[in-house]
C-alpha positions as CSV (number, residue, x, y, z in Angstrom):
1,X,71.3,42.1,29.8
2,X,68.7,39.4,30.7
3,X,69.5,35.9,30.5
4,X,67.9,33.5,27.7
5,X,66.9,29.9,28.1
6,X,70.3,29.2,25.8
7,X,72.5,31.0,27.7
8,X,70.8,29.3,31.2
9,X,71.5,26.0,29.1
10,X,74.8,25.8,28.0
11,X,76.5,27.3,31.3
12,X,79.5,25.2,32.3
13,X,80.6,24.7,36.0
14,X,82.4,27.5,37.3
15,X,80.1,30.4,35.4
16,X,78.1,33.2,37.2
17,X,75.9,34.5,34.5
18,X,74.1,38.0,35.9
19,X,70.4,38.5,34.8
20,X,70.2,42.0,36.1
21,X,68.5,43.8,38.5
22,X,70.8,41.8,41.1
23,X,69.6,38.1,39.9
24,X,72.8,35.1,39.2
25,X,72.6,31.8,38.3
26,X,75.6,30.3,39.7
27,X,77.3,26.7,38.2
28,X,78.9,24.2,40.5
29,X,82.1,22.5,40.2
30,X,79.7,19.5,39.2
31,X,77.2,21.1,37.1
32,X,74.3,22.0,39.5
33,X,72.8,25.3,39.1
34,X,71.1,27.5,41.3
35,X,69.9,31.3,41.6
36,X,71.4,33.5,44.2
37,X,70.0,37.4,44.6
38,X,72.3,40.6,45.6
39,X,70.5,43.4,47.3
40,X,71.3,46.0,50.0
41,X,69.5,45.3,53.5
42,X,67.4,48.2,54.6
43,X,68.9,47.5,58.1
44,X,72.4,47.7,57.9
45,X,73.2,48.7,54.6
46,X,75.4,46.5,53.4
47,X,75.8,43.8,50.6
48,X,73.9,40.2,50.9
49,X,73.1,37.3,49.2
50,X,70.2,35.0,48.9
51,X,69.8,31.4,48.1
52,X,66.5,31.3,46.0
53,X,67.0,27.2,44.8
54,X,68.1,25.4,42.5
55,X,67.3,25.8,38.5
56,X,65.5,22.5,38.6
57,X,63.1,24.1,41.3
58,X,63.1,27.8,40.0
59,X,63.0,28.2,36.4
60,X,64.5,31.2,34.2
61,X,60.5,31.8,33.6
C-alpha cells in the first residue's frame, strides 16, 4: 500500500507508516517526520537502515 499526502499529513508522533518497497516515514515524540529506507546490504547480508531527511526536505512526491 503506498502512502497518500493525507495519510503523510495527519501522522501523529509515535507512527511508522510503510510506503512499500522498504520506504517509512517515521514521527517523533515531537512531531518531526522523516524517511528512513530498509534494504539488505549486498556485502554482508543483513538488515539496515537509511536516514534519507526529513519530510520538510524530501517530500512524499
Amino acid at each position: 500500500m503506498t502512502l497518500t499526502a493525507l495519510q503523510v499529513k495527519n501522522a501523529k508522533p509515535g507512527d511508522k507508516l510503510r510506503d512499500g518497497g522498504g520506504l517509512r516515514l517515521d514521527v517523533d515524540r515531537s512531531g518531526n517526520k522523516s524517511w528512513v529506507f530498509r534494504f539488505t546490504s549486498p556485502i554482508t547480508g543483513r538488515e539496515r537502515w537509511m536516514g534519507l531527511g526529513p519530510l520538510r526536505d524530501v517530500t512524499l512526491a
